[in-house]
VOKOL-75186 format. One record per residue: x, y, z of N, C-alpha, C in turn. Coordinates in pm, whole numbers, plus 50000, padded with zeros to 5 digits. Layout:
BEGIN
XYZXYZXYZ;...
//
This chain:
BEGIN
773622836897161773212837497300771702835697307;771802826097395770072823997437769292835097515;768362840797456767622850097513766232844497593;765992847197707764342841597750763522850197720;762192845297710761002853097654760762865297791;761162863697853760652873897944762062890297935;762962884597852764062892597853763922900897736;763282891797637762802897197498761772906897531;760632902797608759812911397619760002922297669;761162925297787761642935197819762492943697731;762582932797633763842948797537762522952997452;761742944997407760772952497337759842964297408;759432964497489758672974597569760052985397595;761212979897658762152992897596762482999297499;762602994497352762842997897259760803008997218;760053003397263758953010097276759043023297309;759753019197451759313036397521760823042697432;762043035997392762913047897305761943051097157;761093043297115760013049696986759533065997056;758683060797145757873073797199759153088297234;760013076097312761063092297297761833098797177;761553092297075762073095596919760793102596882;759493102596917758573109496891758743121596991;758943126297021759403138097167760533142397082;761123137997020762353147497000761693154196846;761123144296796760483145596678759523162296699;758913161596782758233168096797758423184196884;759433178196991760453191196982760873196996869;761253193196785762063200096670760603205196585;759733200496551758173205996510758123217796583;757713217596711757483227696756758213241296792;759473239296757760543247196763760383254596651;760413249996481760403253396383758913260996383;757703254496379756163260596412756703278796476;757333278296604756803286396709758043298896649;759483296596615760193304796625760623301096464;760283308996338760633309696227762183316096201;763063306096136764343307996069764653314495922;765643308695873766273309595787766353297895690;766413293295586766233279895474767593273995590;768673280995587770033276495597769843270695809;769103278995896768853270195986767643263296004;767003257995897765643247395876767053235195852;767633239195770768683228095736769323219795858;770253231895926771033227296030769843219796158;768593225796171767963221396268767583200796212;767343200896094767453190296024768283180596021;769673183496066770863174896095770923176796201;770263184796287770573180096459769503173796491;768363176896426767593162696460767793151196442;767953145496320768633136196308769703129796356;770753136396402771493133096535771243132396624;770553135796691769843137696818769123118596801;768343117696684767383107696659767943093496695;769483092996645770433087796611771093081096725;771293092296843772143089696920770433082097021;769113088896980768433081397071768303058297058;768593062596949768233046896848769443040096965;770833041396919771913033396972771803032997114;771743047997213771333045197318770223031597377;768883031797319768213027597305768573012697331;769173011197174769812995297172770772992797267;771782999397267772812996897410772032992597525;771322999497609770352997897711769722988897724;768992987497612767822974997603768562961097599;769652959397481769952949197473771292945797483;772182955397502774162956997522774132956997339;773252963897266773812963997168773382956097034;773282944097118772752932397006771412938896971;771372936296787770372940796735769292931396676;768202931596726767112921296639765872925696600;765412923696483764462925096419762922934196485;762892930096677761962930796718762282944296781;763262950696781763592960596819763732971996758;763412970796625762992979496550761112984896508;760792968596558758862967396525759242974396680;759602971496775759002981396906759202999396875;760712998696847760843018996847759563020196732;759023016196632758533022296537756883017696590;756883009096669755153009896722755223022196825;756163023896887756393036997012756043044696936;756643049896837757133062296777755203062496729;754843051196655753553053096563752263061396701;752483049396825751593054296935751423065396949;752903073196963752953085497054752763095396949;752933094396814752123102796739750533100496723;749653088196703748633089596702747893094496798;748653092296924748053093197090748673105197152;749763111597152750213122497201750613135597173;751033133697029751803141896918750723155096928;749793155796887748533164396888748343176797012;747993165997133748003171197244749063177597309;750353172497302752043178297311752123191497253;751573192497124752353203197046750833214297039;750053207697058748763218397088748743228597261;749903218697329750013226297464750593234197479;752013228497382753403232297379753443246597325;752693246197260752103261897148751493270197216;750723267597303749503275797362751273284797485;751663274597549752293281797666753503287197571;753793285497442755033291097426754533305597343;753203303197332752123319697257752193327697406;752053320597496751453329897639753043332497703;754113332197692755333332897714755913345397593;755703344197501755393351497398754993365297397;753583364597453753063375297494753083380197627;753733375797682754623381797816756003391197810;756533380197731757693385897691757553401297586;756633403697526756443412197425755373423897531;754783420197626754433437097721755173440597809;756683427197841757063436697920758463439697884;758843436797740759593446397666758783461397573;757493460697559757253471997524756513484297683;756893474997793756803480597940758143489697962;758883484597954760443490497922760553496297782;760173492697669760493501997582759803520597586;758903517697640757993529597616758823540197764;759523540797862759793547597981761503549997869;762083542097799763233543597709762833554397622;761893554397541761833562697485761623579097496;760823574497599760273588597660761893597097744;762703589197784763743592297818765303598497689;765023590297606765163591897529764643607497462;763733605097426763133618897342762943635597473;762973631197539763553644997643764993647397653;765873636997658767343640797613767743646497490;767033642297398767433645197285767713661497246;767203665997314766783680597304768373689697315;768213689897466769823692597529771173687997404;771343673997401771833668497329772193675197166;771113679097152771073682696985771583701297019;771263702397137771723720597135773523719497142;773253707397250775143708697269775863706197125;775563696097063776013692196931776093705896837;775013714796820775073723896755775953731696789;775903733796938776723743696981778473745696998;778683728996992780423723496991780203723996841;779883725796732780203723996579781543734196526;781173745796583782413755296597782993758896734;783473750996791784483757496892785483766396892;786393763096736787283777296734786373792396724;785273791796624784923800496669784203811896826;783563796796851782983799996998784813808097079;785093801897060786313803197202786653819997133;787023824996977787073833696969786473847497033;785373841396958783763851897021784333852497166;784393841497259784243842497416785783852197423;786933849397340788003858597387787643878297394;786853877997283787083889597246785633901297319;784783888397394783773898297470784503895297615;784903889397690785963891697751787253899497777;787333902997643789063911697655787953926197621;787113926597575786283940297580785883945197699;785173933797768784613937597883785913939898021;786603933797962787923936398067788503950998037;788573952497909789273967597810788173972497921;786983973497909786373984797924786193989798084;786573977598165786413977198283787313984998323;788783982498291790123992398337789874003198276;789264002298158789234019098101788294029598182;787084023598253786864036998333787194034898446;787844030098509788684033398670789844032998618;
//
């Protein structure tokens, strides 16, 4: 199929801007790993969903741009995108991306220790009560004894002088 130069040029500047968005995902997954530290075993899995993720951007990409058909120039475009938006954006993205996800961070962390501290204090005044009742249910057969027998005294003694 005959392609015109003006059709070419349009899949290439598309296949461009899917580079830059392969750099965005790229860099999502950077900054994800940077900001919130895992496990070896989800560094891994985050590793195969990037790559899927990467994957499904490429074919999209090609579908869109060109129904599919693949040529040579559509690979020099995603990989000049991708090169741009790291030399030109990558930096600034993940230098922002960091700053608001530190200040989200530290939001999140005064006003769980805003609520932790009224918990505790609630907490440590219950505890008190709590720890008497516990002591105090440890023997119930005995308790209930004790309570029968100053009861049946105080009753004995009640009928005994009238």
């Amino acid at each position: 199929m005959f392609l015109s130069s003006r059709h070419e040029m349009l899949v290439l500047l598309g296949t461009f801007a899917g580079g830059m968005v392969l750099g965005v995902v790229f860099d999502f997954f950077r900054i994800m790993r940077k900001n919130f530290k895992g496990a070896s075993s989800a560094v891994w899995l985050q590793d195969i969903l990037m790559w899927t993720v990467a994957l499904g951007v490429v074919c999209a990409t090609l579908f869109m741009t060109n129904s599919g058909q693949i040529r040579w120039y559509e690979f020099l475009g995603m990989g000049t995108g991708l090169a741009v938006y790291i030399l030109a954006l990558s930096s600034f993205v993940i230098s922002v991306s960091t700053a608001i996800i530190s200040f989200f961070k530290k939001v999140l962390s005064i006003f769980v220790k805003v609520l932790i501290v009224p918990v505790g204090f609630v907490v440590k005044v219950l505890t008190v009560p709590v720890k008497f009742v516990i002591k105090w249910m440890k023997k119930p057969l005995s308790r209930v004894k004790l309570l029968k027998i100053i009861i049946s005294t105080k009753f004995h003694k009640f009928f005994k002088k009238n």
